[in-house]
C-alpha positions, 0 to 999 in steps of 0.5 A: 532479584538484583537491579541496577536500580539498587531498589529493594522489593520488600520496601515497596510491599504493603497492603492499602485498601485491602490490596497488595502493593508491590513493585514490578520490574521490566527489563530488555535485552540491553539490559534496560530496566523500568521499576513500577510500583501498582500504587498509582501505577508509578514510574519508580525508576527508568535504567537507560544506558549511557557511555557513563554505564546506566542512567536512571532517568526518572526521580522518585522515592525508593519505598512505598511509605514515601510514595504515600506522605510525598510532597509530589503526589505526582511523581511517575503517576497515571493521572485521571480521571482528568489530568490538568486543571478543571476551572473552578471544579465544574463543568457540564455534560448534555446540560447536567452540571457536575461538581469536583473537590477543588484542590489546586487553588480555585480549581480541580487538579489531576483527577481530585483528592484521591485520583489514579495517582492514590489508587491501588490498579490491578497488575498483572506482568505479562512478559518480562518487558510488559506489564498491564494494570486495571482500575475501575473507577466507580460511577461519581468517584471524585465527582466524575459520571459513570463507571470508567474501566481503564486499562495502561500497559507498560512495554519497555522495548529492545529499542529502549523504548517505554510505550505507554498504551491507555485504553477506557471505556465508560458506562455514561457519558464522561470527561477523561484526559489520561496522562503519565507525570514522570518526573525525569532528569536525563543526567540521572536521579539526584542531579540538581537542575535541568536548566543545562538540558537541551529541548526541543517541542514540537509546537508553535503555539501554547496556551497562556494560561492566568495565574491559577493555570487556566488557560485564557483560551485561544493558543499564542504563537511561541516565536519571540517569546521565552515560550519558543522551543521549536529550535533546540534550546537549554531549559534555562535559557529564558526560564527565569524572565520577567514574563507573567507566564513565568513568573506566575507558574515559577517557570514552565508549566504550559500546555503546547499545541502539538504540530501532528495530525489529530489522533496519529501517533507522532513527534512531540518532543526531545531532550537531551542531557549534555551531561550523559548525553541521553537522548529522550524523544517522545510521540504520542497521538494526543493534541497537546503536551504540558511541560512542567519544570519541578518548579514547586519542589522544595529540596525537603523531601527525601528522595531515592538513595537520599537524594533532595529535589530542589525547584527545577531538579527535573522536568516533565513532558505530559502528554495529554488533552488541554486544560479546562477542555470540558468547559471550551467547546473550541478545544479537542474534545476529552469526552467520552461515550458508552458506544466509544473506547479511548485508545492512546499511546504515548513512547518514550524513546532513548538512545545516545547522542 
């Protein structure tokens, strides 16, 4: 089928792990388009209209090969078991002590080695605009307790909205902090910087974190600092100041402390492109979002329709729990029991400014 991604099918079809990868692609009335591939259940391409014709929002690869050998494992991927940094790659539960691969400098990082962004989910469309995928994760995969089925179904809505909608549940009890690491640039793949993008977060507070990304523990206030996006500002406005935060992360990559009822679906953020003048605005019932600027992108790697991604070339809003939770007892709790199913929703919502 022809898309206004200009995505070719055949190049994302393969067999790993004994499974059958392919691209699966959504469409709504407007002729929105969202292209996601069963590898890692990843955002390949996201078609927003625009008053310059269709956007696409997100970056990415435009074959499987180099999904598999990327520099940005990440890219468009459902990040678990656990999305975020672990300290040290330990934590405890009811007294046990259990042991994840460090792979993120002295920590564990979005699930480990071969998390849910390397996994082959079961896919299934269920209508034109709706697709769901499965995996099960089996009990001590990567380190973590219990057998975790998990379930994420993809819905692109005739409002030009991409809903986003977890579901779990465990057969011991575990950590899970489930997310979507879309890489996104408003002014379309293959724009160079989102410094000129404007943002605005719904948080007073952040949490600091040292320089291997783990938060010291209790939440700052943003106000007076370059952290501060509860007025609308350019991502580039104060990126580049002479700030510990910054200068250890090369830019953004904190988690904000959403200012939302806990568990209730709600206002998180919006960014616009001044370029194309897309719109996103993001909600979700979770407590925190990490905002992460492409900071350690090299511009080496190839891209969809040969694009570079220098640093900063996109952004990304994670919606999700905070950092190291399993090891601070004062934070929202990313537990999750036998007798519970974890229910969440994230939307990403486009219109025109």
């Amino acid at each position: 089928m022809e898309n206004k991604a200009k995505l070719s099918p055949e190049k994302f079809s393969g067999k790993i792990d004994s499974k059958e990868v392919r691209l699966y692609s959504l469409v709504n009335k407007n002729g929105a388009e969202a292209h996601i591939i069963n590898q890692g259940a990843k955002i390949v391409s996201l078609m927003i209209p625009s008053d310059k014709g269709f956007v696409d929002v997100v970056i990415g690869h435009d074959c499987l090969e180099d999904y598999i050998h990327s520099e940005e494992a990440y890219f468009g991927a459902i990040c678990g078991r656990y999305a975020n940094r672990i300290a040290r790659g330990k934590f405890s539960i009811d007294d046990k002590e259990y042991t994840l691969a460090v792979n993120n400098g002295p920590n564990a990082l979005h699930g480990g080695i071969k998390g849910f962004n390397s996994v082959i989910w079961d896919a299934k469309q269920l209508a034109d605009n709706k697709l769901e995928l499965n995996y099960t994760s089996k009990d001590g995969e990567e380190g973590y307790p219990g057998e975790l089925k998990v379930k994420v179904t993809y819905t692109l809505s005739d409002q030009n909205e991409l809903a986003i909608d977890y579901e779990a549940t465990t057969s011991q009890p575990t950590v899970l902090n489930l997310t979507n690491h879309s890489y996104f640039n408003l002014s379309g793949n293959g724009d160079s910087s989102v410094h000129d993008h404007i943002l605005e977060i719904n948080a007073k507070q952040y949490l600091p974190t040292d320089e291997t990304a783990i938060p010291y523990g209790k939440p700052e206030d943003v106000a007076g600092t370059p952290m501060d996006f509860t007025t609308p500002k350019e991502i580039g406005e104060r990126i580049d100041e002479k700030t510990d935060q910054l200068v250890w992360a090369r830019g953004y990559d904190h988690t904000y402390i959403l200012d939302k009822p806990q568990r209730k679906l709600g206002f998180c953020a919006r960014c616009y492109s001044p370029k194309t003048n897309i719109v996103m605005e993001v909600y979700t019932d979770q407590p925190g979002v990490q905002l992460y600027t492409g900071n350690w992108m090299s511009g080496n790697m190839r891209g969809k329709h040969d694009a570079r991604y220098p640093a900063r070339a996109a952004f990304c809003l994670e919606t999700q729990h905070y950092p190291d939770s399993p090891n601070r007892p004062d934070y929202p709790t990313t537990r999750l029991n036998p007798d519970e199913k974890f229910e969440s929703t994230t939307v990403f919502a486009f219109s025109k400014k």
